[in-house]
C-alpha positions as CSV (number, residue, x, y, z in Angstrom):
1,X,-19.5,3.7,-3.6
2,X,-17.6,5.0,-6.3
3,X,-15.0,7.5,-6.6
4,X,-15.9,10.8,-8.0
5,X,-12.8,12.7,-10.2
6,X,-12.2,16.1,-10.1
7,X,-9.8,18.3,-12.5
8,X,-6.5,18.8,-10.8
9,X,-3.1,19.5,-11.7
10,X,-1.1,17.1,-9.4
11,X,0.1,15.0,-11.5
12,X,1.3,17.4,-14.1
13,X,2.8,19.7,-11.3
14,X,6.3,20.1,-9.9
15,X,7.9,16.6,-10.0
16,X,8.6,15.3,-6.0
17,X,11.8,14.2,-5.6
18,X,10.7,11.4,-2.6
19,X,14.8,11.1,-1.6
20,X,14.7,14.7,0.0
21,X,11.2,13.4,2.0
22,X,12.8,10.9,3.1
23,X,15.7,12.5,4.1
24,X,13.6,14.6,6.5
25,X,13.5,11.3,8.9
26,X,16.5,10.0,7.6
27,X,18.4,9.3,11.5
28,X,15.0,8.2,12.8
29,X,14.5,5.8,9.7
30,X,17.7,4.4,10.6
31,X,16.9,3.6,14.0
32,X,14.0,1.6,12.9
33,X,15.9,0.1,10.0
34,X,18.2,-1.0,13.2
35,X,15.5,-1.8,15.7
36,X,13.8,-4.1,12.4
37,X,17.1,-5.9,12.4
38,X,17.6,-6.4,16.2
39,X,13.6,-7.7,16.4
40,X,14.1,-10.2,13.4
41,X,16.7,-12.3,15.6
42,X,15.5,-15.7,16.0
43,X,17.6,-19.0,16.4
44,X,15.4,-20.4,14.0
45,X,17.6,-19.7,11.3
46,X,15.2,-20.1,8.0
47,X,13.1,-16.9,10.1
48,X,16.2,-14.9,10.1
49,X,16.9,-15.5,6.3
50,X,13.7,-15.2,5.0
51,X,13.1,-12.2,7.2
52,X,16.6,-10.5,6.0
53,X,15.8,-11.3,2.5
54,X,12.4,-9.7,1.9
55,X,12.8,-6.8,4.8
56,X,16.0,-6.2,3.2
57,X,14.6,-5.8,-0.4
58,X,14.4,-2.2,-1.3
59,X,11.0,-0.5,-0.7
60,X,10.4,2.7,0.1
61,X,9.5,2.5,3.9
62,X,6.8,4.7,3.2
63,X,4.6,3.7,5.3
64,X,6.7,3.9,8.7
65,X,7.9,7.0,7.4
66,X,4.3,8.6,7.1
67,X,4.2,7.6,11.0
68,X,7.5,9.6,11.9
69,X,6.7,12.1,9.9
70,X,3.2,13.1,11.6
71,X,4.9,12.2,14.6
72,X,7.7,14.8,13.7
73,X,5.2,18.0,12.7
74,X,3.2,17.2,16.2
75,X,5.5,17.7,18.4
76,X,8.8,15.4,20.3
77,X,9.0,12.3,19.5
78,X,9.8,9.2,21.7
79,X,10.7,5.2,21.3
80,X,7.5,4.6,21.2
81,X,7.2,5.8,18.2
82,X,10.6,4.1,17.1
83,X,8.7,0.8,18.2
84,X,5.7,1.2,16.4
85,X,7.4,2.3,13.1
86,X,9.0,-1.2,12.7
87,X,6.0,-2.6,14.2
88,X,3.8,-1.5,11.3
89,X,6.3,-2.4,8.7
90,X,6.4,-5.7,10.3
91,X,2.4,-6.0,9.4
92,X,3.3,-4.8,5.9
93,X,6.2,-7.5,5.8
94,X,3.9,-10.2,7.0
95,X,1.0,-8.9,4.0
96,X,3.9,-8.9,1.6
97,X,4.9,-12.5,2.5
98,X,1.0,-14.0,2.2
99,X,0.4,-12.0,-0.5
100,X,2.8,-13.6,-2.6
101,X,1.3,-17.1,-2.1
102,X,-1.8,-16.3,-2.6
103,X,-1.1,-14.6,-6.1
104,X,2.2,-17.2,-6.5
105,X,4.3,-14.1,-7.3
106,X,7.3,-14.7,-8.4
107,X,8.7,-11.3,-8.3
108,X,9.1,-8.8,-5.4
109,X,10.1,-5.5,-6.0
110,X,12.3,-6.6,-9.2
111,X,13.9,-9.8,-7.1
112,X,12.6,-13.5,-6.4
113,X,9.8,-13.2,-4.2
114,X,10.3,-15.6,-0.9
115,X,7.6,-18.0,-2.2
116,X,9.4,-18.1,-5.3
117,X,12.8,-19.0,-3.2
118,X,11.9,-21.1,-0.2
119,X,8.6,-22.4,-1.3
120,X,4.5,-21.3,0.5
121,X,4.8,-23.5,3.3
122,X,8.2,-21.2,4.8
123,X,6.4,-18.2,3.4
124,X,3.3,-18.4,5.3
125,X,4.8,-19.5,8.4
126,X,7.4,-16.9,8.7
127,X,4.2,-14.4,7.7
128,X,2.7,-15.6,10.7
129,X,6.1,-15.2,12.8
130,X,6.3,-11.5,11.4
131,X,2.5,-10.6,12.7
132,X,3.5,-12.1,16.0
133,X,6.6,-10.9,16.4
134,X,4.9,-7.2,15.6
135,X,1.8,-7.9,18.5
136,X,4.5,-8.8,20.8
137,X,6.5,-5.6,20.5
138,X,3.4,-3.8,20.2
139,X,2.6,-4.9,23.7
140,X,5.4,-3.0,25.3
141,X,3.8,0.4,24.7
142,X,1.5,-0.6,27.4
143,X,-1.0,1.2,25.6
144,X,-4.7,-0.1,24.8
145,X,-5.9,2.3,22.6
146,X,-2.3,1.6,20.3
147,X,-3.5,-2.3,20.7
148,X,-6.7,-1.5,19.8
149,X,-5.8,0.4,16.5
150,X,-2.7,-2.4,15.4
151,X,-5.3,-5.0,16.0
152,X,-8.6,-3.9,14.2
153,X,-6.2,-3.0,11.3
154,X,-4.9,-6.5,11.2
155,X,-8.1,-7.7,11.3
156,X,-9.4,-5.4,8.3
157,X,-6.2,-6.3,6.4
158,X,-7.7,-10.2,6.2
159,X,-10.9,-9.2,5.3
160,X,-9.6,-7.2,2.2
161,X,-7.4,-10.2,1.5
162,X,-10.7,-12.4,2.0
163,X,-12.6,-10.3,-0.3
164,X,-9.8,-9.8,-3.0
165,X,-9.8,-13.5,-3.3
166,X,-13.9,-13.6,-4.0
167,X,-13.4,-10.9,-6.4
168,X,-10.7,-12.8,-8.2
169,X,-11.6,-14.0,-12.0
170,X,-14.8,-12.3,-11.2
171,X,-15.8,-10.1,-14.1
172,X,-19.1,-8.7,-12.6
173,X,-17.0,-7.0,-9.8
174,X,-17.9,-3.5,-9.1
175,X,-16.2,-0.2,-8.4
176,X,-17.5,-0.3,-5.1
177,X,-16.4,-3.5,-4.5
178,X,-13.0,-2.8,-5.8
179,X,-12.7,0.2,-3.5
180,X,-13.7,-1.9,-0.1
181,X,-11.0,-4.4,-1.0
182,X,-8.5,-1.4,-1.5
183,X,-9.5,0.5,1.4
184,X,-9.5,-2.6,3.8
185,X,-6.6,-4.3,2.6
186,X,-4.2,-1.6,1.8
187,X,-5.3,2.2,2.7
188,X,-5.9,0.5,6.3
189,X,-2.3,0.3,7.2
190,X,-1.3,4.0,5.7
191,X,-4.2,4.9,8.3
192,X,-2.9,3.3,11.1
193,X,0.5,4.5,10.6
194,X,-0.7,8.1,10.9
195,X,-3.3,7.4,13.4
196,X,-0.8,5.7,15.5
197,X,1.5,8.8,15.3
198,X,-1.2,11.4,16.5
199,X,-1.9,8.8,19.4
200,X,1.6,8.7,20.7
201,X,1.7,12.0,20.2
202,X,-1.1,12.8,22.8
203,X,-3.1,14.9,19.7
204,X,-6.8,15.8,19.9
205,X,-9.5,13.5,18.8
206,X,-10.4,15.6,15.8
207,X,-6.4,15.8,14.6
208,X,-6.1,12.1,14.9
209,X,-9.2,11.7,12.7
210,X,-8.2,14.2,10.2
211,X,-4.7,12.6,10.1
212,X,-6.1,9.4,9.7
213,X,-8.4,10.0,7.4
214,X,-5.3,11.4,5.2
215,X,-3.7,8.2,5.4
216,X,-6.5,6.6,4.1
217,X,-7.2,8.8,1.3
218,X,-3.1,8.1,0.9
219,X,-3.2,4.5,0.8
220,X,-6.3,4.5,-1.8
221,X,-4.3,7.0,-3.8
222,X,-1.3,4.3,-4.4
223,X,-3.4,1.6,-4.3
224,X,-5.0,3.3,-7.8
225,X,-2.0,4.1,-9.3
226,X,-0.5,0.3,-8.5
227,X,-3.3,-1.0,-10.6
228,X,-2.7,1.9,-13.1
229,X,1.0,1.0,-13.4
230,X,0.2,-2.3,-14.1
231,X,-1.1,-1.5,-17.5
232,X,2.1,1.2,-17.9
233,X,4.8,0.8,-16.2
234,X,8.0,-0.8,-17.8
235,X,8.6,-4.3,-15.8
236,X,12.2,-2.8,-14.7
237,X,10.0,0.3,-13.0
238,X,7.4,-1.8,-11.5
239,X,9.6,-4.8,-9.9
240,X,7.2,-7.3,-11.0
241,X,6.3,-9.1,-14.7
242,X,3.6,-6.6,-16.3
243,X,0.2,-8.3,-16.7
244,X,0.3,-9.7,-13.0
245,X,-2.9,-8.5,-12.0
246,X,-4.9,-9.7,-15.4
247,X,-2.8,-13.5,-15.0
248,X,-4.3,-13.6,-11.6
249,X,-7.8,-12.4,-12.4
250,X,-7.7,-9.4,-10.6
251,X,-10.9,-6.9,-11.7
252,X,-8.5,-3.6,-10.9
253,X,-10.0,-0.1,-11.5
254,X,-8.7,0.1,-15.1
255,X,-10.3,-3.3,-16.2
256,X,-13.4,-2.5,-14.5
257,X,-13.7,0.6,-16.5
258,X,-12.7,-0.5,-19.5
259,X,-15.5,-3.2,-19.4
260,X,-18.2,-0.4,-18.8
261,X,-16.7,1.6,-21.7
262,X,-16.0,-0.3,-24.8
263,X,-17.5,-2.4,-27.2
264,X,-19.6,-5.7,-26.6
265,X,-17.0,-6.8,-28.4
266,X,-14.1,-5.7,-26.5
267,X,-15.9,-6.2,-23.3
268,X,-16.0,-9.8,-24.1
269,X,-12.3,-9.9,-24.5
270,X,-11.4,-8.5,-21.4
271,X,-14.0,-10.8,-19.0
272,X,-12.6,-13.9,-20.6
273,X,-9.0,-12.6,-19.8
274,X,-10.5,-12.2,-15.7
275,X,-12.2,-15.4,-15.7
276,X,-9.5,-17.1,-17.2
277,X,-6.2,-15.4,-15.5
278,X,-4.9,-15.4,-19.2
279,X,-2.1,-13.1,-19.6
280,X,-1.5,-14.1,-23.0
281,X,-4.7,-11.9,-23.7
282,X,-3.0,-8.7,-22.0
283,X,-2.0,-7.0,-25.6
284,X,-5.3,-6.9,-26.6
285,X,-6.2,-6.2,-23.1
286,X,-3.8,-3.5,-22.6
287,X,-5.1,-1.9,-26.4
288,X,-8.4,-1.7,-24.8
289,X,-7.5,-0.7,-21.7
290,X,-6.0,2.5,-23.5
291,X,-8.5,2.8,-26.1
292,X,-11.0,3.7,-23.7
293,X,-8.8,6.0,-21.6
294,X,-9.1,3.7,-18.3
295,X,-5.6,4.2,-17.0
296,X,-6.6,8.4,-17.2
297,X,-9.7,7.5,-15.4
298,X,-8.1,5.6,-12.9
299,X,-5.0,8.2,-12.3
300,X,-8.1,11.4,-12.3
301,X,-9.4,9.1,-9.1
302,X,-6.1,8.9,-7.4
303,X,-5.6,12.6,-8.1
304,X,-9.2,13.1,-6.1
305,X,-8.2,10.6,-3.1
306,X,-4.5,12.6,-2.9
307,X,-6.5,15.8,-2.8
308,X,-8.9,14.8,-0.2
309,X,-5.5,13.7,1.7
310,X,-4.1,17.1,1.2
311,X,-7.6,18.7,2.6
312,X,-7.2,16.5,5.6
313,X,-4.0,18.4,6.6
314,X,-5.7,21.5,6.4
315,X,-5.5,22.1,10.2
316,X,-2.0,21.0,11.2
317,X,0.6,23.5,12.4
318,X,3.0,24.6,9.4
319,X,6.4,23.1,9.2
320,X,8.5,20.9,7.0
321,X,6.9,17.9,7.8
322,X,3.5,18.7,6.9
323,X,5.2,20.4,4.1
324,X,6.2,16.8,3.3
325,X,3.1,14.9,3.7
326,X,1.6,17.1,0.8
327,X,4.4,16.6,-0.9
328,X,4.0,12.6,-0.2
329,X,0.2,13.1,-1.7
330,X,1.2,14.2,-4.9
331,X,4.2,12.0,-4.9
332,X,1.7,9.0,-4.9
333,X,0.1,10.2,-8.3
334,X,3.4,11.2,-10.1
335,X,5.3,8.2,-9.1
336,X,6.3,5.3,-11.6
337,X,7.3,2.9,-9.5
């Protein structure tokens, strides 16, 4: 279905400074940051420097940290939690890694990507390590319903990677469609990571709905504002060559829109762009795109997904860490990276 905008004010409101959110879970980020190093250990060497190199490149640990932090505003927090932090950036790892091949990236957050370095074949393969390297630590919880969650994400994840890749240099491709990959292939893990959180946390079936239905109105939120930046963002801000999406026929949100809302003309222009994964066509793409105000419709949708996030909070106790996940909701439509 497709995403109805509202009139907010997030993205023109008080600026988030995300350092002082993380800082919040700065000792417990650490101990994951430690507990990712000590669980990349392999004696297969090209695993440990593959593993180093990508875990190691920046990021904002965002979604880890959304699990801490729920974790945090619910209550004590154990290992387990710990555990399942690095576990879901392990998955994220693992998406980052395939995800590169299949859209031969050659830039990862303003660096080589590992494709681009040691090649698909290594990439894949130490993907695959990373997924089950995270199914074996997630197995030490003991806990079904945490294996149950971790692996009908994983599954989801490789549907919305299956469907991206039907929808590529696919002009005709709807806003509905566009939102199942999104919510499949990326929201999923945002609402995992919270889910997970209220789980360990022993919280109430309707809390662990509400606070994973924020992550998932979280992860749509970036998602939208990834595909925005694509057509904004300077290349130094984004980590990655502008125009990526449209070179790999990607049918984002903004192109979508743009198609609907311009000329025959102009239309034309941008569906032989998709078909063709031509990025030489992204000027006139990109004049279209901002003729016809797609990257403001596409930023009013995120606005509505961060404000259904903030909605699903509603209920929680007060404290700084629900303080923060707001905070984290507007962050995602004010950021520009």
């Amino acid at each position: 279905m497709a995403l109805h905008t509202q009139p907010s004010s997030l993205n023109s409101s008080q600026l988030i400074d995300f350092d002082s959110i993380k800082g919040l879970t700065n000792i417990e980020s650490k101990a994951v940051d430690q507990l990712i190093i000590n669980e990349l250990s392999s004696d297969v060497v090209l695993i440990n420097q593959m593993g180093h190199y990508i875990v190691g490149n920046g990021g904002k640990r965002l979604r880890p940290m959304l699990l801490l932090l729920v974790a945090k505003a619910l209550g004590p927090m154990s290992d387990y939690h710990l555990l399942l932090a690095a576990v879901i950036e392990f998955i994220h790892t693992a998406t980052l890694l395939h995800d590169d091949v299949v859209d031969e990236s050659e830039l990862r957050r303003g660096k080589e990507s590992a494709n681009a370095v040691w090649g698909n074949a290594a990439s894949v393969l130490v993907g695959d390590y990373l997924y089950s390297r995270a199914f074996e630590m997630m197995v030490r919880t003991d806990n079904m319903r945490v294996m149950e969650i971790l692996s009908k994400t994983t599954t989801a994840i490789a549907e919305g990677e299956v469907l991206q890749l039907l929808n590529c240099n696919n002009p005709e491709t709807t806003e509905a469609k566009y939102l199942e990959v999104i919510a499949r292939k990326t929201a999923i893990l945002f609402s995992a990571a919270t889910r997970l959180g209220a789980v360990l946390s022993n919280a109430d079936n309707e809390t662990e709905e509400k606070l994973a239905a924020y992550g998932q109105h979280l992860g749509i939120a970036f998602q939208l504002i990834d595909d925005a930046l694509d057509y904004k963002a300077s290349q130094e801000d984004l980590g990655k060559n502008l125009g990526d999406d449209l070179a790999e026929g990607k049918p984002t949100l903004p192109l979508i829109y743009a198609i609907q809302n311009s000329s025959a003309e102009e239309a034309a222009i941008i569906i032989a762009a998709i078909k063709d994964g031509n990025r030489e066509a992204f000027n006139d793409v990109y004049a279209i795109v901002q003729r016809t105000q797609a990257i403001a419709y596409t930023e009013q949708c995120a606005e509505a997904q961060a404000l259904k996030a903030i909605d699903a909070l509603a209920n929680l106790p007060e404290s700084d860490y629900k303080t923060a996940l707001i905070q984290l909701a507007k962050f995602s439509v004010q950021r520009s990276y």
